[in-house]
N, C-alpha and C positions, 0 to 999 in steps of 0.2 A: 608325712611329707610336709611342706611347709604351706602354711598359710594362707598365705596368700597370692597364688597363682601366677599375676601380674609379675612380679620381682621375682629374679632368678633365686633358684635354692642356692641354700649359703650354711657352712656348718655354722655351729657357735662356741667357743673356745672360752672358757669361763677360767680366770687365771689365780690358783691356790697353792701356787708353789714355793710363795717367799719364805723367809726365817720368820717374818711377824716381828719383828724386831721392837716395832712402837709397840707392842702387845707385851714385851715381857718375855717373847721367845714361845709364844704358844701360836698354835694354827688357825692363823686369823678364819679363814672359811667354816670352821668349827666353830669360831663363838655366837653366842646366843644374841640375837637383838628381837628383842616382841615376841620371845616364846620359840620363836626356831632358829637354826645356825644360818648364820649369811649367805651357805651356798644355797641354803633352802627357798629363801627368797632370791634369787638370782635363778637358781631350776624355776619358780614359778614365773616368775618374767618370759624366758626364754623357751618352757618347755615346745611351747605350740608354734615356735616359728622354725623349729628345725626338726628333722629325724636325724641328725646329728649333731648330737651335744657333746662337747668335749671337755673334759677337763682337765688342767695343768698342776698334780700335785706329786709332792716327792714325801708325803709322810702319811698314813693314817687312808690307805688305799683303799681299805674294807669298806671304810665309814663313808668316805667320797662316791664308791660306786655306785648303788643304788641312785645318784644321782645324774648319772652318764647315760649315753652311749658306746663313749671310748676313755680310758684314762689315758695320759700320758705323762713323762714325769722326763727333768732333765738329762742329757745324756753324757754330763758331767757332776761332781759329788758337791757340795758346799754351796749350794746354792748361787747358781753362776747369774743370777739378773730374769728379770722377763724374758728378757730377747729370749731365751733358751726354751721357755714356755712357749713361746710365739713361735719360733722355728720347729720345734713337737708339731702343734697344732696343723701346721703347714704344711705338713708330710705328712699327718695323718688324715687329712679333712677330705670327706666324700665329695663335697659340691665346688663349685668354681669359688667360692666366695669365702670367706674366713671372719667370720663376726667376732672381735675379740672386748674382753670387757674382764675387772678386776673384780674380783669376788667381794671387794666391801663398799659396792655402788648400787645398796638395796634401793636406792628410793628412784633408779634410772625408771620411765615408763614406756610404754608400749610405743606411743607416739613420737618417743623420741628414737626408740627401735625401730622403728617403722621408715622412720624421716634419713635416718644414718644407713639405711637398706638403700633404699628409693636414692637417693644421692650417688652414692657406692654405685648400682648402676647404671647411673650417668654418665661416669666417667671411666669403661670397666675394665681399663690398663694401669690405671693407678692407683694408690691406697689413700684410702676417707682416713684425716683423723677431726674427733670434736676439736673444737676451738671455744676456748673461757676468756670471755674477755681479747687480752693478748696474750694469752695464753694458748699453748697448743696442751690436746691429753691427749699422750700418744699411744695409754692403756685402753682405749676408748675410742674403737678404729675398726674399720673392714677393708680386708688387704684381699687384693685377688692371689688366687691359689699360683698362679702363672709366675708370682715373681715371688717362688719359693727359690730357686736356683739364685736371684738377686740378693737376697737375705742369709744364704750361705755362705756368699761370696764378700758378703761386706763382716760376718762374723769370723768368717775363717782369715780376712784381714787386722783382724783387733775391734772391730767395735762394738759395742756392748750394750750402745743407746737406740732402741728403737724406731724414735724421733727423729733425729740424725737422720735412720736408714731410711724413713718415708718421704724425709724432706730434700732428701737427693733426688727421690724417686719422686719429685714435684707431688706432692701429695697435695688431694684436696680440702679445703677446710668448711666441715658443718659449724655453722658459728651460732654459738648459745651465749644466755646473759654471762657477766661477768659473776654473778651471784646465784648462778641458776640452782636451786636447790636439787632438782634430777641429779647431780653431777655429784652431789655431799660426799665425799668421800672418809668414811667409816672408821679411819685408820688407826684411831688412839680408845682408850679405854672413856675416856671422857666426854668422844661426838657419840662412841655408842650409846650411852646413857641418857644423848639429851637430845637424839634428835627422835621425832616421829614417825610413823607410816606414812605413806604419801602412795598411793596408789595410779 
């Protein structure tokens, strides 16, 4: 079960489904940073806040499971975007609540898990996303499970930007520094190499 009692159970949807494109075409959630692969640090973040853990990938099913609960993987070929991983998650998630977060955001911490729960429900008809600076990260979000039918309906219209779909749906913003290091995003061969653990 999850954690902490107070805050409504919520799955967690850890998202490993892209091409990996800045990678050179290899499965980003499989590459190694400090000795294990990314989704591995993102399982140990996550494990203990949910008894469902989900993951979104569409290659290398074996080696991901051990890490789940649930797989799930696009229900289109060629790699159609996040959204497609987020809409998975959203129809598979046990709890009212849907934690989503990208697989190359090892250094996110509990406390900032915790802060984006607790927020999320606050407001429990609308979807959390973090906010950088002026920035919105709309990988980086808990969407309630109730506006799975909303998110169908805006993809089965054409659109393909997650962000977009929260920000119709008034989404709320957790707002972190503009430099907030939790937030490092992993994504080239070059932040892996230089950034640190941060627990």
């Amino acid at each position: 079960m999850t954690s902490n009692p107070a805050l409504p159970p919520c799955s967690i949807l850890l998202l490993a489904g892209g091409r990996g494109q800045r990678m050179g075409g290899q499965d980003k959630g499989l590459l190694e940073w400090h000795g294990k692969p990314l989704i591995a640090h993102l399982h140990h973040k996550t494990r203990d806040l949910s008894d469902d853990l989900i993951i979104s990938c569409n290659r290398n099913l074996d080696t991901y499971a051990p890490y789940a609960d649930q797989l799930v993987h696009d229900d289109e070929g060629d790699f159609p975007g996040p959204l497609a991983g987020i809409r998975a998650g959203l129809k598979a998630a046990r709890h009212p609540y849907l934690l989503v977060l990208p697989c190359d955001v090892p250094r996110i911490n509990a406390e900032l898990l915790h802060s984006m729960r607790e927020t999320a429900s606050q407001h429990p008809d609308k979807p959390l996303m973090l906010r950088q600076g002026a920035h919105w990260e709309p990988l980086l979000c808990v969407i309630p499970v109730s506006l799975c039918d909303a998110f169908d309906t805006a993809w089965n219209e054409g659109e393909r930007s997650p962000g977009r779909i929260m920000r119709k749906l008034e989404a709320t913003a957790l707002q972190c520094a503009d430099n907030d290091p939790r937030l490092a995003n992993l994504n080239t061969p070059q932040l892996l190499s230089t950034h640190t653990v941060s627990e």
